[in-house]
mmJSON file of the N, C-alpha and C atoms, coordinates in Angstrom:
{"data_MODEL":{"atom_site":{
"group_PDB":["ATOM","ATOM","ATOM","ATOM","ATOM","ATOM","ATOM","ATOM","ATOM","ATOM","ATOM","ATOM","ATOM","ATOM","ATOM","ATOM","ATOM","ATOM","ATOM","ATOM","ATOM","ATOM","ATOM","ATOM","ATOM","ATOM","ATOM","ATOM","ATOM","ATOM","ATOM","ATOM","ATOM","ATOM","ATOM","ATOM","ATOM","ATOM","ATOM","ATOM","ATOM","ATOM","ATOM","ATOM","ATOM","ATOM","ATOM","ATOM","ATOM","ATOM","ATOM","ATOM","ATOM","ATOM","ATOM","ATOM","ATOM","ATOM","ATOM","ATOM","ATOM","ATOM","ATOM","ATOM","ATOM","ATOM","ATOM","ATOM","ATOM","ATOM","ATOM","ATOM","ATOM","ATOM","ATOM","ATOM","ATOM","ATOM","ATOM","ATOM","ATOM","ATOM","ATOM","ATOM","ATOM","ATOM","ATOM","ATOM","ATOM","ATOM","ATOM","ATOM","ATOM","ATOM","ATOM","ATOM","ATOM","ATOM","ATOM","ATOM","ATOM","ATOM","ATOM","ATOM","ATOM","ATOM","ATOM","ATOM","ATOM","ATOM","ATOM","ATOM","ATOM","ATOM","ATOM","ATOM","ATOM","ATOM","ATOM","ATOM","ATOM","ATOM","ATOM","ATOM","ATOM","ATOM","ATOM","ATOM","ATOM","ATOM","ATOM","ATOM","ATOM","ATOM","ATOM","ATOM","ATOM","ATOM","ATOM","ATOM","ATOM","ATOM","ATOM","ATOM","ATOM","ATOM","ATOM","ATOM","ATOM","ATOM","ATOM","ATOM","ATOM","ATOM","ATOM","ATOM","ATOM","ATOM","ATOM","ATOM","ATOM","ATOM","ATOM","ATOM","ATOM","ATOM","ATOM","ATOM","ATOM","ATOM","ATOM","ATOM","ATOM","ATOM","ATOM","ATOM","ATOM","ATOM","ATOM","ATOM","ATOM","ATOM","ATOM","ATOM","ATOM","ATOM","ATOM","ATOM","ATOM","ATOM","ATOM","ATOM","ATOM","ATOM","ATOM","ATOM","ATOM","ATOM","ATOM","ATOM","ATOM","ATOM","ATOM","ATOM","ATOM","ATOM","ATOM"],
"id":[1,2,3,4,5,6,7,8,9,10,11,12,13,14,15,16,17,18,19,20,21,22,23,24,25,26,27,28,29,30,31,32,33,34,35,36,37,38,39,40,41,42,43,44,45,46,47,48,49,50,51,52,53,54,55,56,57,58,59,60,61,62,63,64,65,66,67,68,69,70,71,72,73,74,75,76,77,78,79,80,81,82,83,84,85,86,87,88,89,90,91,92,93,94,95,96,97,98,99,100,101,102,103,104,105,106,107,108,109,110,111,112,113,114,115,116,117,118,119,120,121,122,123,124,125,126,127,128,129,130,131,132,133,134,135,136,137,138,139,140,141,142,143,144,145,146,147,148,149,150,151,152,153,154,155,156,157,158,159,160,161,162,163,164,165,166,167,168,169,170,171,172,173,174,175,176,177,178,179,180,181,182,183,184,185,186,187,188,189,190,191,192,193,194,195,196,197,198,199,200,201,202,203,204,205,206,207],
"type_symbol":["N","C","C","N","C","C","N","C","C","N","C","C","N","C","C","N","C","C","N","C","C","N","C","C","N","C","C","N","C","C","N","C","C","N","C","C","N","C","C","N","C","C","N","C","C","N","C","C","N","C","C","N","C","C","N","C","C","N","C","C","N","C","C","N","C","C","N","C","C","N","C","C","N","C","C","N","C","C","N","C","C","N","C","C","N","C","C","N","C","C","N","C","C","N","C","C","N","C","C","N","C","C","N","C","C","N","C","C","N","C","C","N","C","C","N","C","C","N","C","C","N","C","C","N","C","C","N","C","C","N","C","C","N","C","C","N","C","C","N","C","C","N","C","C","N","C","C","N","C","C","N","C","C","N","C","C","N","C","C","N","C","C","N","C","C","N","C","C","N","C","C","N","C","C","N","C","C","N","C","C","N","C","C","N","C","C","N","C","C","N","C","C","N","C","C","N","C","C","N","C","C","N","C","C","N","C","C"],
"label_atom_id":["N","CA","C","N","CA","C","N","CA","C","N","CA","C","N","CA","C","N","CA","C","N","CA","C","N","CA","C","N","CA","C","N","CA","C","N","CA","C","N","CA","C","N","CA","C","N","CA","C","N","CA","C","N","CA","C","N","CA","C","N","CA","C","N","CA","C","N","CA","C","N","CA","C","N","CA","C","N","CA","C","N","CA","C","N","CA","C","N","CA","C","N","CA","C","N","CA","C","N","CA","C","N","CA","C","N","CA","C","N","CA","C","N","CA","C","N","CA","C","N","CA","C","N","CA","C","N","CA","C","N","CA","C","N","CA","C","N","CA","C","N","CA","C","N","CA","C","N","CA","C","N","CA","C","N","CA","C","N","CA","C","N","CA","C","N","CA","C","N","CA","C","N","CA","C","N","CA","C","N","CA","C","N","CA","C","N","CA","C","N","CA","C","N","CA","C","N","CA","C","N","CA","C","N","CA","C","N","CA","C","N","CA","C","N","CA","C","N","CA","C","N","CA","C","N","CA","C","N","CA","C","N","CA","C","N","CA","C","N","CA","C"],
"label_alt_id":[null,null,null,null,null,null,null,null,null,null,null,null,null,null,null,null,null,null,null,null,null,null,null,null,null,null,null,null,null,null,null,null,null,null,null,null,null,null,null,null,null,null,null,null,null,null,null,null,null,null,null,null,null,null,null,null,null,null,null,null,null,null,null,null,null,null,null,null,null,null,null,null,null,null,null,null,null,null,null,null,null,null,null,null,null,null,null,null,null,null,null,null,null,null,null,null,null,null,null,null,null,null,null,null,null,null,null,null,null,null,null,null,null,null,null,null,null,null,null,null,null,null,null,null,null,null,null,null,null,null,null,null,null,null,null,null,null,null,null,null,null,null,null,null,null,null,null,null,null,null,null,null,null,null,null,null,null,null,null,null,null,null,null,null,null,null,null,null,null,null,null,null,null,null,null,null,null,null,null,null,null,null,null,null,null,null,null,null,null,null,null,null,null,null,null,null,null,null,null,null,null,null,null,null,null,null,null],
"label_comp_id":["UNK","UNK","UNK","UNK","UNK","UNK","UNK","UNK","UNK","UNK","UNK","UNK","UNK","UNK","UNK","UNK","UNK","UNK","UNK","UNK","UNK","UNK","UNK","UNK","UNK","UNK","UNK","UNK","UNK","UNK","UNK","UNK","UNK","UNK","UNK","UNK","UNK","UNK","UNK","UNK","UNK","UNK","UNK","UNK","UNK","UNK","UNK","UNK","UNK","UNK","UNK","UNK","UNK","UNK","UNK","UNK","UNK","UNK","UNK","UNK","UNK","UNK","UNK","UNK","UNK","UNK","UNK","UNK","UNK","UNK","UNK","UNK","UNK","UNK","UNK","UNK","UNK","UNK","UNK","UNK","UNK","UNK","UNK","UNK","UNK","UNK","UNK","UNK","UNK","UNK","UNK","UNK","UNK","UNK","UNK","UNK","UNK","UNK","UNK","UNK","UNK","UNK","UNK","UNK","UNK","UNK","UNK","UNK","UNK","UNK","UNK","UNK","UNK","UNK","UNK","UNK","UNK","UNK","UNK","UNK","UNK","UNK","UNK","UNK","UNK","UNK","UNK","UNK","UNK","UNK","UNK","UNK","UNK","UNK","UNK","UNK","UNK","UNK","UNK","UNK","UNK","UNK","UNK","UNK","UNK","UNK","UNK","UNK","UNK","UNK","UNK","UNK","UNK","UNK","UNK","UNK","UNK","UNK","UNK","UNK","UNK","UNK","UNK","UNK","UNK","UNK","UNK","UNK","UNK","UNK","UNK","UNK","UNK","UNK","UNK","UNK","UNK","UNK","UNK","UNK","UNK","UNK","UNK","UNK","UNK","UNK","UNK","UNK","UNK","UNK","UNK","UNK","UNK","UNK","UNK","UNK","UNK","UNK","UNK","UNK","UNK","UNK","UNK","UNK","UNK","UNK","UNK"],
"label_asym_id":["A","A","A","A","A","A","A","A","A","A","A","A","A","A","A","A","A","A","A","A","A","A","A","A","A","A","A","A","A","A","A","A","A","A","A","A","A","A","A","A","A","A","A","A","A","A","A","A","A","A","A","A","A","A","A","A","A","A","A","A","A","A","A","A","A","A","A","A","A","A","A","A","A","A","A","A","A","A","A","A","A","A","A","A","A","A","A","A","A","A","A","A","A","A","A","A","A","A","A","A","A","A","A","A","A","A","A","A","A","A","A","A","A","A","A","A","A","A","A","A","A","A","A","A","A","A","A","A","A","A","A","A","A","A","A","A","A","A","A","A","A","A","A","A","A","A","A","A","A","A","A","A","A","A","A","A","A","A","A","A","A","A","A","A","A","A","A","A","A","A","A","A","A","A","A","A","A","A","A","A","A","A","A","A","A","A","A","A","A","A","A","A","A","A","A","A","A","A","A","A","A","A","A","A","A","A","A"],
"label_entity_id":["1","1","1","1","1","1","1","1","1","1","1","1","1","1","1","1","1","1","1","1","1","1","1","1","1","1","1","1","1","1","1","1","1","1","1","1","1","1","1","1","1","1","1","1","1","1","1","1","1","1","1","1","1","1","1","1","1","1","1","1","1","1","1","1","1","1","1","1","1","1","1","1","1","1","1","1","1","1","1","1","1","1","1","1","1","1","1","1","1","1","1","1","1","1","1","1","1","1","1","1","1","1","1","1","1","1","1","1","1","1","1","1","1","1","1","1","1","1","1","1","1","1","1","1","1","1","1","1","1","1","1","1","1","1","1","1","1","1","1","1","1","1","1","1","1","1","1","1","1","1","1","1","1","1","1","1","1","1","1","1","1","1","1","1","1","1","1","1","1","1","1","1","1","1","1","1","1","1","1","1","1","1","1","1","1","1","1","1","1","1","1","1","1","1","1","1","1","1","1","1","1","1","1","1","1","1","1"],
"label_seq_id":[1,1,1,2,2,2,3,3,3,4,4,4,5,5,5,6,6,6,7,7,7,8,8,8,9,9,9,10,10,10,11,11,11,12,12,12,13,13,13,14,14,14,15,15,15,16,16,16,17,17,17,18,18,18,19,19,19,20,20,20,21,21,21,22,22,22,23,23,23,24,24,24,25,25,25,26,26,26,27,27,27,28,28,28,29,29,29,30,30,30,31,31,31,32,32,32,33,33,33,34,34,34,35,35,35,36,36,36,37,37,37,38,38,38,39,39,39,40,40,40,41,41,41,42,42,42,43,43,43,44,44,44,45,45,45,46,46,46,47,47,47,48,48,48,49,49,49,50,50,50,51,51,51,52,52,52,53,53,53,54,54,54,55,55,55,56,56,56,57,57,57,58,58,58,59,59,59,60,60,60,61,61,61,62,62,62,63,63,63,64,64,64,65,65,65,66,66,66,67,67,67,68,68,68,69,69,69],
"pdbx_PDB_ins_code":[null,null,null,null,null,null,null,null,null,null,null,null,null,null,null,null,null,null,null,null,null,null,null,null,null,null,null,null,null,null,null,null,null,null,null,null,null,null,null,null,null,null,null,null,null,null,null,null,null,null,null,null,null,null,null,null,null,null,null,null,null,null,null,null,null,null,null,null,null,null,null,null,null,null,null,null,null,null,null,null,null,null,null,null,null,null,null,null,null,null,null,null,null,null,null,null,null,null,null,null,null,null,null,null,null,null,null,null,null,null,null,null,null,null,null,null,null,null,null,null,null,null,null,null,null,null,null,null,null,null,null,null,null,null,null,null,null,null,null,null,null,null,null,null,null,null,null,null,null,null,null,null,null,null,null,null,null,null,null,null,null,null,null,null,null,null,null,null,null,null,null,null,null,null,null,null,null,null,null,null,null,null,null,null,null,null,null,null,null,null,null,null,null,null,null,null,null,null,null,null,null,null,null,null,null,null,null],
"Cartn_x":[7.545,7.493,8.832,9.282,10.957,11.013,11.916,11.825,12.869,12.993,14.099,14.71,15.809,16.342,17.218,17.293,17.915,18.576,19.918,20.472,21.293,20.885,20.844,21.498,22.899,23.747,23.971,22.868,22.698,22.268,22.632,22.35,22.328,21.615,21.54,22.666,23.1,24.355,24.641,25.938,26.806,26.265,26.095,25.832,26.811,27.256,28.113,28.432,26.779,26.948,26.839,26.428,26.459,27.674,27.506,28.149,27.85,26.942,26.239,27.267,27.236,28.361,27.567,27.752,27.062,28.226,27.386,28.132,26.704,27.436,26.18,26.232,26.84,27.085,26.419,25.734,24.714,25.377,26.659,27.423,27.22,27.083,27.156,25.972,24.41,23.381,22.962,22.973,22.652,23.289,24.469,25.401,24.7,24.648,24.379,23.196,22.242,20.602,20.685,21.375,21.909,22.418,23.577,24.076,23.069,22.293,21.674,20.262,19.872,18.456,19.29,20.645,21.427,21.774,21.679,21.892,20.73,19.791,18.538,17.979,18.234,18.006,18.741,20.248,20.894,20.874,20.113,19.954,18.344,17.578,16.121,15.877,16.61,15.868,16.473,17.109,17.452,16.347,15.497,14.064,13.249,12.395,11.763,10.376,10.549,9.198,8.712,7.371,6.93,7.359,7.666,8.039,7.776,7.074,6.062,6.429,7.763,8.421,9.506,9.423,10.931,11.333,12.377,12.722,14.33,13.988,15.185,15.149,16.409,17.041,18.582,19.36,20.693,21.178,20.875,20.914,19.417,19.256,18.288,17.341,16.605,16.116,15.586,14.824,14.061,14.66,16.247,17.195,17.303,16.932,16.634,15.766,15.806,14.721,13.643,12.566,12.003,12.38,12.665,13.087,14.031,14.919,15.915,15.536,14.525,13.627,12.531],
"Cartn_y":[16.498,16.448,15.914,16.704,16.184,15.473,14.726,13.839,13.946,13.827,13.964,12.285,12.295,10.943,11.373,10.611,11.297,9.555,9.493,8.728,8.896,7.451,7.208,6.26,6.496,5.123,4.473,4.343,3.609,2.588,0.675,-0.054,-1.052,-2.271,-3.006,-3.68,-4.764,-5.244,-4.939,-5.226,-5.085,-6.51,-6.032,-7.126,-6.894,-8.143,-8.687,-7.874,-7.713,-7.352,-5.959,-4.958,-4.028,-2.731,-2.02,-1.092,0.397,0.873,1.496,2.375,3.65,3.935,3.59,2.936,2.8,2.188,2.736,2.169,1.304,0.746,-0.186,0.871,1.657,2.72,3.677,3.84,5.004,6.189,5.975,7.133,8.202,8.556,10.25,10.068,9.147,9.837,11.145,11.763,13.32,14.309,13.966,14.539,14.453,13.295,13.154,13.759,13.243,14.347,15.547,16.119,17.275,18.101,17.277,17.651,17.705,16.29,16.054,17.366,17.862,18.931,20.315,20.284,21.668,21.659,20.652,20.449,20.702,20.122,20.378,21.806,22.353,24.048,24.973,24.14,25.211,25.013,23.707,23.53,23.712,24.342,23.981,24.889,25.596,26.514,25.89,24.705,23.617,23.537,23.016,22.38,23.018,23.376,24.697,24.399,22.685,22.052,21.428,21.101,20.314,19.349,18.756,17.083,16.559,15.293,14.417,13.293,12.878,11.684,11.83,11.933,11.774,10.428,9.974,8.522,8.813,7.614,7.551,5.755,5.941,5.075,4.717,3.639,3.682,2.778,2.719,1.933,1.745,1.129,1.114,2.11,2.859,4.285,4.086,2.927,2.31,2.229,2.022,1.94,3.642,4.198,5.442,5.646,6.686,6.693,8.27,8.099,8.759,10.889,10.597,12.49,12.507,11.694,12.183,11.89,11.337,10.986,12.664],
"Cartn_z":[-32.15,-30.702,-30.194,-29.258,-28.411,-27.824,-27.419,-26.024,-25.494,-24.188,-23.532,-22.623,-22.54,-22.274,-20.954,-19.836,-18.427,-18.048,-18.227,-17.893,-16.589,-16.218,-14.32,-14.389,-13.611,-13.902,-12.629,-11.745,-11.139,-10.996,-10.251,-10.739,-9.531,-9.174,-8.421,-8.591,-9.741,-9.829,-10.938,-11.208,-12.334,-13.577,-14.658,-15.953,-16.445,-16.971,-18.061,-19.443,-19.771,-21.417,-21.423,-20.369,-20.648,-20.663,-21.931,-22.235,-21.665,-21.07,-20.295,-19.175,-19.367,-17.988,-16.539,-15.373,-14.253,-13.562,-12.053,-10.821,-9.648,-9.002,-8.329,-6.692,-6.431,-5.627,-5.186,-4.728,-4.444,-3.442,-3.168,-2.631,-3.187,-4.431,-4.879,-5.318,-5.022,-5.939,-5.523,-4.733,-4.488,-5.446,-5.488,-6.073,-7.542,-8.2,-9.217,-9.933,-9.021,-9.293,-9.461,-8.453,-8.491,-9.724,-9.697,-11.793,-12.492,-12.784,-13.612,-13.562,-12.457,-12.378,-12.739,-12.766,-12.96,-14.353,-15.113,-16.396,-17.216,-16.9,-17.452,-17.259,-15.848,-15.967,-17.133,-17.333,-18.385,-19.798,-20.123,-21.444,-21.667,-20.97,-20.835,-22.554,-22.933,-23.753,-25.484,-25.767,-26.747,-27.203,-26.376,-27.221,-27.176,-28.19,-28.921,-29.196,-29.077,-29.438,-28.002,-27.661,-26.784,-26.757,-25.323,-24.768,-24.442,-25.411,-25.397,-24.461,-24.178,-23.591,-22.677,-21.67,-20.722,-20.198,-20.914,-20.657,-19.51,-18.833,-17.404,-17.922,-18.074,-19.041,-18.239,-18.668,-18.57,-17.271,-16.204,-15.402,-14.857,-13.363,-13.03,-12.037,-12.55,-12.219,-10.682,-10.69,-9.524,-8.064,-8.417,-7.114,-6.346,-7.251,-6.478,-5.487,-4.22,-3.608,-4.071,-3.744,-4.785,-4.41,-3.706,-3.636,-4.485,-4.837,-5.863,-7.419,-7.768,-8.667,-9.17],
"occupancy":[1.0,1.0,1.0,1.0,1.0,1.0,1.0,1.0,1.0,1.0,1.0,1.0,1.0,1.0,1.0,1.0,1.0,1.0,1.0,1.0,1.0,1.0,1.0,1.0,1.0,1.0,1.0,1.0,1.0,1.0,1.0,1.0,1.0,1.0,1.0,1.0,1.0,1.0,1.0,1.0,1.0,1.0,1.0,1.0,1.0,1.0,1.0,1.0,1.0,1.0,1.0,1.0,1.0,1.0,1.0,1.0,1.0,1.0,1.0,1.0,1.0,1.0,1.0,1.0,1.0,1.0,1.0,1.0,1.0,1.0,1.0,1.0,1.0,1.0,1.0,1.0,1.0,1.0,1.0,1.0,1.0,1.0,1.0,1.0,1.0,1.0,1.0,1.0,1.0,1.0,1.0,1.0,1.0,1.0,1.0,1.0,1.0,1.0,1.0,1.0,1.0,1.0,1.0,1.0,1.0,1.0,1.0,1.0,1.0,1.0,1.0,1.0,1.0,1.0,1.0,1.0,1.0,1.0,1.0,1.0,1.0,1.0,1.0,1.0,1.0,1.0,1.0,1.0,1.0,1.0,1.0,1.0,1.0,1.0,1.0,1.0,1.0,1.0,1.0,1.0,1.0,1.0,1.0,1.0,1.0,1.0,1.0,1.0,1.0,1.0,1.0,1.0,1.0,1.0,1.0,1.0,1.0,1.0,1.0,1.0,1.0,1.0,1.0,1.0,1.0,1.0,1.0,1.0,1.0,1.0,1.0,1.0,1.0,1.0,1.0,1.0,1.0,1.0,1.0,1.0,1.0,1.0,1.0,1.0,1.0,1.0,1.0,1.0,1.0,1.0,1.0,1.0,1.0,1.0,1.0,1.0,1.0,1.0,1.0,1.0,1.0,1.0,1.0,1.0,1.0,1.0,1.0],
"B_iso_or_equiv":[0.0,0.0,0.0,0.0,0.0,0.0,0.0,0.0,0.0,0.0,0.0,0.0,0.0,0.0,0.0,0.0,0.0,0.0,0.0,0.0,0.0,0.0,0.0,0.0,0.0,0.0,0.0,0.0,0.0,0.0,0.0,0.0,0.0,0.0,0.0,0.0,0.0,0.0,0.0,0.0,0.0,0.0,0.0,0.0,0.0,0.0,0.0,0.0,0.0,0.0,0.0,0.0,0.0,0.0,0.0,0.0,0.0,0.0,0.0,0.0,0.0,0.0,0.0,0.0,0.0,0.0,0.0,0.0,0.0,0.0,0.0,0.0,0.0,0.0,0.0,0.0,0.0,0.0,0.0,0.0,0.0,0.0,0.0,0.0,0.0,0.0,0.0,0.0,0.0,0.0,0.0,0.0,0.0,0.0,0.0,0.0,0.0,0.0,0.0,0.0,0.0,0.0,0.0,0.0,0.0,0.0,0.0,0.0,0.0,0.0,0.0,0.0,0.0,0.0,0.0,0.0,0.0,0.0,0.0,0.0,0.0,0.0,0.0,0.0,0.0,0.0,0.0,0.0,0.0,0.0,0.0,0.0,0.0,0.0,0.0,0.0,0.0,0.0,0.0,0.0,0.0,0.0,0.0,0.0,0.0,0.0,0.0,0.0,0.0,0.0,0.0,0.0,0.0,0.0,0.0,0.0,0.0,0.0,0.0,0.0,0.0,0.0,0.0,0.0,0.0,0.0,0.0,0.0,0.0,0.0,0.0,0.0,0.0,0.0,0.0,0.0,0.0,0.0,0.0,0.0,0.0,0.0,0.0,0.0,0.0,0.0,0.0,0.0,0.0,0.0,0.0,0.0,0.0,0.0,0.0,0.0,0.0,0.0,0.0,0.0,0.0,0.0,0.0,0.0,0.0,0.0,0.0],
"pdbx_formal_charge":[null,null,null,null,null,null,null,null,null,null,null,null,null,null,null,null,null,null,null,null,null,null,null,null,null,null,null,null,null,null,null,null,null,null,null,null,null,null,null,null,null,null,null,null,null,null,null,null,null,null,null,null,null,null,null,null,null,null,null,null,null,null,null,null,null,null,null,null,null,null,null,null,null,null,null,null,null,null,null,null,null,null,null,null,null,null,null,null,null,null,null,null,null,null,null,null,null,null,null,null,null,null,null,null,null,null,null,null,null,null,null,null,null,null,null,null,null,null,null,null,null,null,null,null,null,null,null,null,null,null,null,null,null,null,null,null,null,null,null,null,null,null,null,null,null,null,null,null,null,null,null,null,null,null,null,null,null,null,null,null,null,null,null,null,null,null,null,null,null,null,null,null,null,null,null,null,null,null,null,null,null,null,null,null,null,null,null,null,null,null,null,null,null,null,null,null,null,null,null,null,null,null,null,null,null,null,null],
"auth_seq_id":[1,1,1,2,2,2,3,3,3,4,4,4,5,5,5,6,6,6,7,7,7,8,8,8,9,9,9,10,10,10,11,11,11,12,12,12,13,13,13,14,14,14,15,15,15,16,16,16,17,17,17,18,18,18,19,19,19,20,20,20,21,21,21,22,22,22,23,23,23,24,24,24,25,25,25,26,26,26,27,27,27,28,28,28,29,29,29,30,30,30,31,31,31,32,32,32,33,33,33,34,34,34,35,35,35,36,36,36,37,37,37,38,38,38,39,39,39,40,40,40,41,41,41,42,42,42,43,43,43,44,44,44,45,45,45,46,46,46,47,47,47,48,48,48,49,49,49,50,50,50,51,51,51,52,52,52,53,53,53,54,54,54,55,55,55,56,56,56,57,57,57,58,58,58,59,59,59,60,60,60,61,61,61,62,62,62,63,63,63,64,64,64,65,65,65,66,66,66,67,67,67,68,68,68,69,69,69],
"auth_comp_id":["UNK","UNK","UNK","UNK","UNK","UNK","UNK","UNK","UNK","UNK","UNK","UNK","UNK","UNK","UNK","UNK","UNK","UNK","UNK","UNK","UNK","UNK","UNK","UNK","UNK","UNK","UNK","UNK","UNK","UNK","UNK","UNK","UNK","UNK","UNK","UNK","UNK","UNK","UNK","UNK","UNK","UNK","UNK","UNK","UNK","UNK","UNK","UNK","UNK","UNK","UNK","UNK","UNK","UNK","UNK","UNK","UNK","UNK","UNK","UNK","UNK","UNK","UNK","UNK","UNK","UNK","UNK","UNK","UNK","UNK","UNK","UNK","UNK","UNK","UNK","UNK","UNK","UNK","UNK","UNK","UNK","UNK","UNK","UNK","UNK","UNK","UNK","UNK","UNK","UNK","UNK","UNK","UNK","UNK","UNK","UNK","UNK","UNK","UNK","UNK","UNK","UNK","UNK","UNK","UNK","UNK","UNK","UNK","UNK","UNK","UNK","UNK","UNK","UNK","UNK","UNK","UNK","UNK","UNK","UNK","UNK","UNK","UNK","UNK","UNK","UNK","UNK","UNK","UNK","UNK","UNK","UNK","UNK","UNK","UNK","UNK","UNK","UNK","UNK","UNK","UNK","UNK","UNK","UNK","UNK","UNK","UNK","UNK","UNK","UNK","UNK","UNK","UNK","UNK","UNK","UNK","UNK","UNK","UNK","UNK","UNK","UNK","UNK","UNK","UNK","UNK","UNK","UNK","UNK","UNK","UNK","UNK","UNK","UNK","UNK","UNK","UNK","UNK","UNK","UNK","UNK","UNK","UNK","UNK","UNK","UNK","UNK","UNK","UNK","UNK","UNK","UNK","UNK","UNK","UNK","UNK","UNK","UNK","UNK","UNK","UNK","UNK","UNK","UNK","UNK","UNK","UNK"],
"auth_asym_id":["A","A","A","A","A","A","A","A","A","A","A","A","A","A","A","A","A","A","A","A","A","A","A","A","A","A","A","A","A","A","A","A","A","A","A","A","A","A","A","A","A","A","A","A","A","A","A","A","A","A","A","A","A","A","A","A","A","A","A","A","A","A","A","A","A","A","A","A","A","A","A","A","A","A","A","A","A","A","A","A","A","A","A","A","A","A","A","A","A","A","A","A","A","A","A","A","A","A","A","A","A","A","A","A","A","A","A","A","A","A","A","A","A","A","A","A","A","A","A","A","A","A","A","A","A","A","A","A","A","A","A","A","A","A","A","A","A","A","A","A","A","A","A","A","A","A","A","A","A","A","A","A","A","A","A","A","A","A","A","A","A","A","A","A","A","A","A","A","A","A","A","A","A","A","A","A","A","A","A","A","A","A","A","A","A","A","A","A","A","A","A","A","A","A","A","A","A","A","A","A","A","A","A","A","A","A","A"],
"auth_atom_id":["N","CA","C","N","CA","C","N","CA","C","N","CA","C","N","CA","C","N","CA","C","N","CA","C","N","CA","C","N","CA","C","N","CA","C","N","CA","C","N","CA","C","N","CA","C","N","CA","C","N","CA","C","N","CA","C","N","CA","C","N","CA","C","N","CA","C","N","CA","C","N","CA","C","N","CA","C","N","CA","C","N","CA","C","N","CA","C","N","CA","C","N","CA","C","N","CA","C","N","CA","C","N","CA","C","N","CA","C","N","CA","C","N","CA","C","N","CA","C","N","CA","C","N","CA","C","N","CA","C","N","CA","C","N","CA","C","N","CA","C","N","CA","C","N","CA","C","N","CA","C","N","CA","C","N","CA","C","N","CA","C","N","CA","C","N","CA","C","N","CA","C","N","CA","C","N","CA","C","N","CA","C","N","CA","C","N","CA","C","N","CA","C","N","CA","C","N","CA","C","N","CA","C","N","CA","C","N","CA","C","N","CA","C","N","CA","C","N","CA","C","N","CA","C","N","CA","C","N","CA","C","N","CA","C","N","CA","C","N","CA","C"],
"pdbx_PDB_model_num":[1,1,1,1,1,1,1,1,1,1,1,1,1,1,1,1,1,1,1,1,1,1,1,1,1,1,1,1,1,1,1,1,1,1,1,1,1,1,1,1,1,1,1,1,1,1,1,1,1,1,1,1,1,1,1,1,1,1,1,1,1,1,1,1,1,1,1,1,1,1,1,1,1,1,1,1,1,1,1,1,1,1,1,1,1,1,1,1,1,1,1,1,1,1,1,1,1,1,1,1,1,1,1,1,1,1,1,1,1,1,1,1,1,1,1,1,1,1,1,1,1,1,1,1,1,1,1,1,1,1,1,1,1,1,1,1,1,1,1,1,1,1,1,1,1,1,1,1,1,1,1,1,1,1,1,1,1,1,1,1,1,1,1,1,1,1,1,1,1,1,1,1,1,1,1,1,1,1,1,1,1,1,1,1,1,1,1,1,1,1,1,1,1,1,1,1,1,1,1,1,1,1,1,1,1,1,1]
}}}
């Protein structure tokens, strides 16, 4: 079973320890969703198996508002 991982590098504040690409900026999240739903249309046919898990990972997913979610 596949899973898919959707990294959102959006973030309330900036941490110390993380290595993580993110900005605390929400200027281009449209933009970004955007990529990110145009990316997933052109790789949709990679995974061959069912996808048991979609993880939104990487910054904090939550700072989104939910239409771009």
């Amino acid at each position: 079973m596949a899973g898919i991982y959707i990294h959102i590098p959006f973030c309330k504040k900036a941490c110390t320890y993380c290595d993580f690409h993110f900005t605390t900026s929400l200027k281009y999240a449209e933009e970004m969703t955007d990529a990110i739903c145009k990316e997933l249309i052109l790789k949709k046919n990679r995974i061959t198996e069912q996808v048991g898990s979609i993880y939104f990972g990487g910054g904090t997913p939550s700072v989104l508002s939910s239409p771009y979610l």
